[in-house]
N, C-alpha and C positions, 0 to 999 in steps of 0.2 A: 203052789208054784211061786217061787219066790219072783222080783221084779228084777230089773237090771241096776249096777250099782248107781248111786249117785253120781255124778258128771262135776259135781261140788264138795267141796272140803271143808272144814271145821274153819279152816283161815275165814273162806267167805262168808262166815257167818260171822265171823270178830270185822272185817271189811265190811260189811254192809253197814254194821253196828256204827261205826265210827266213821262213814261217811252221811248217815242219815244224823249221826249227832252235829254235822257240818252245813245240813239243806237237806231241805222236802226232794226227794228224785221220786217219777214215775219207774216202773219196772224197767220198761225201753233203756231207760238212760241206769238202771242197776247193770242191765246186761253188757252195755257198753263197758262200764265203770269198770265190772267185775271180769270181763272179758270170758263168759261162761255163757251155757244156753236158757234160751227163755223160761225152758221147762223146769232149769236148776233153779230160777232165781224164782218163779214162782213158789217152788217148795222154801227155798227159804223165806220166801215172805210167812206162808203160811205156821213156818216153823215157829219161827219170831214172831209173830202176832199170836201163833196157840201160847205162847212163852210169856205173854201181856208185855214185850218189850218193843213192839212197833204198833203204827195202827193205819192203816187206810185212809184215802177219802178221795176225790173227784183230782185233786192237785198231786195228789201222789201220797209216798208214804212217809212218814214220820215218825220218830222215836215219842213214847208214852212217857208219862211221869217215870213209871219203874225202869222203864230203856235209861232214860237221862241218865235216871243213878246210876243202873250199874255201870254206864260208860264213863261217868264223871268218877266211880272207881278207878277203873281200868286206867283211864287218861291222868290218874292221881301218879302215877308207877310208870308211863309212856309218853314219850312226845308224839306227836300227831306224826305219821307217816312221812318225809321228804323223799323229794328228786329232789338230788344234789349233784351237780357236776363235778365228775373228779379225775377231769381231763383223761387221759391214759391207763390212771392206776387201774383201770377193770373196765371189760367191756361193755358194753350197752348201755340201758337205762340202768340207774344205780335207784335206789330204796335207803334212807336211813332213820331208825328209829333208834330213839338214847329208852333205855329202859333203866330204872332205879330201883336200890331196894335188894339188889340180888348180891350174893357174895360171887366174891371173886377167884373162887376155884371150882366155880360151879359146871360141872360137867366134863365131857372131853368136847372139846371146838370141834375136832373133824365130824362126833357124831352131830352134833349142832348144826354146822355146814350141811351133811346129810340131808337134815329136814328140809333145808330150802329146797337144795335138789330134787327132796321126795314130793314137793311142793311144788315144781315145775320152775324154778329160775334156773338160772345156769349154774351160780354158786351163790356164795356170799363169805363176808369175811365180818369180824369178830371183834372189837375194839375195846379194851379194859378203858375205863374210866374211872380215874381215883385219887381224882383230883389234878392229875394228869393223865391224857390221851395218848395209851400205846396199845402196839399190836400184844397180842399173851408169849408169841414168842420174844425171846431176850435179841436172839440172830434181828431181829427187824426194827429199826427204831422211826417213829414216826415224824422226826425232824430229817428223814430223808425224801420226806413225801409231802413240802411242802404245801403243795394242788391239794391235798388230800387235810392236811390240817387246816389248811384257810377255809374249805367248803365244809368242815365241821365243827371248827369254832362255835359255831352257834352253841351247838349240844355239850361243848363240855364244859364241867364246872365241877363243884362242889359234892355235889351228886353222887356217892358211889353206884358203878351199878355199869353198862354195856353200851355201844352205840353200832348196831347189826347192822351192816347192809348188806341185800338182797342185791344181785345184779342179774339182769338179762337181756336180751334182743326186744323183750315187751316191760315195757312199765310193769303194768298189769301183776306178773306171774314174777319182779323184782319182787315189787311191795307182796304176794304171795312168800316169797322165801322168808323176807326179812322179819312178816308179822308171825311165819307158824313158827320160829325163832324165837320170837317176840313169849308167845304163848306156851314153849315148852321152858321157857324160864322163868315164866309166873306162877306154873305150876308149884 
């Protein structure tokens, strides 16, 4: 008899990764973090420690030597997760991660959008980066969306590659859109 499905997704296992590469969190405080249940996050612990990429102790959990690396890969290709305010242009909490590395006809955007969806945010949208920051449609230019260029200045630059953001009613299930985003373009 099979068990019931997980209640967690492959994002909270790239989310856990890259919050423990930031600080030691007890599980209490993954659950908060990850906005999922106790019993998910204990299997993800258990995942990721059979995996030699976390480890336990009385203070909570922490990334291993092998954890490090791999995320000091990952984080080689990502910027660390933002909330970024972008006044109007989309509702709720926003999510922005610049991703590198990727070409730039990679995919169709709506199925990409999809994912976040399938990943519980509201939406997200899609940002080419290529030395300048614009939407992939031509109809959209992003010198009309000043709020939205000043709150992502940081991310763009030289860099070819994407800048996703994930939006929702919860932080949480943004940064969920924007990183399974994140991860079916590093694929």
């Amino acid at each position: 008899m099979a068990g019931a499905d997980p209640s967690y997704k492959d994002v909270h296992l790239l989310r856990t990764l890259l919050k423990l590469h930031e600080t030691t969190l007890g599980r209490k405080n993954l659950v908060k973090y990850l906005g999922i249940g106790e019993g998910s996050v204990r299997t993800i612990i258990k995942k990721l420690s059979s995996a030699g990429l976390i480890d336990s102790s009385k203070t909570g959990h922490m990334l291993t030597h092998e954890g490090e690396k791999y995320v000091d890969n990952i984080m080689s290709r990502i910027s660390a997760p933002a909330h970024v305010e972008l006044g109007d242009f989309l509702p709720g909490d926003t999510c922005a991660v610049k991703v590198t590395g990727i070409g730039l006809d990679r995919g169709d955007w709506v199925d990409l959008r999809d994912i976040a969806l399938k990943n519980g945010a509201d939406g997200a949208v899609i940002l080419v980066n290529d030395g300048k920051l614009r939407f992939p449609s031509k109809d959209m230019d992003i010198d009309d969306y000043p709020l939205v260029r000043k709150a992502l200045s940081d991310m763009e630059g030289p860099d070819k590659g994407a800048i996703v953001i994930g939006f929702s009613a919860n932080l949480a299930k943004a940064e969920d859109g924007a990183l399974s985003i994140v991860q079916k373009l590093l694929e």
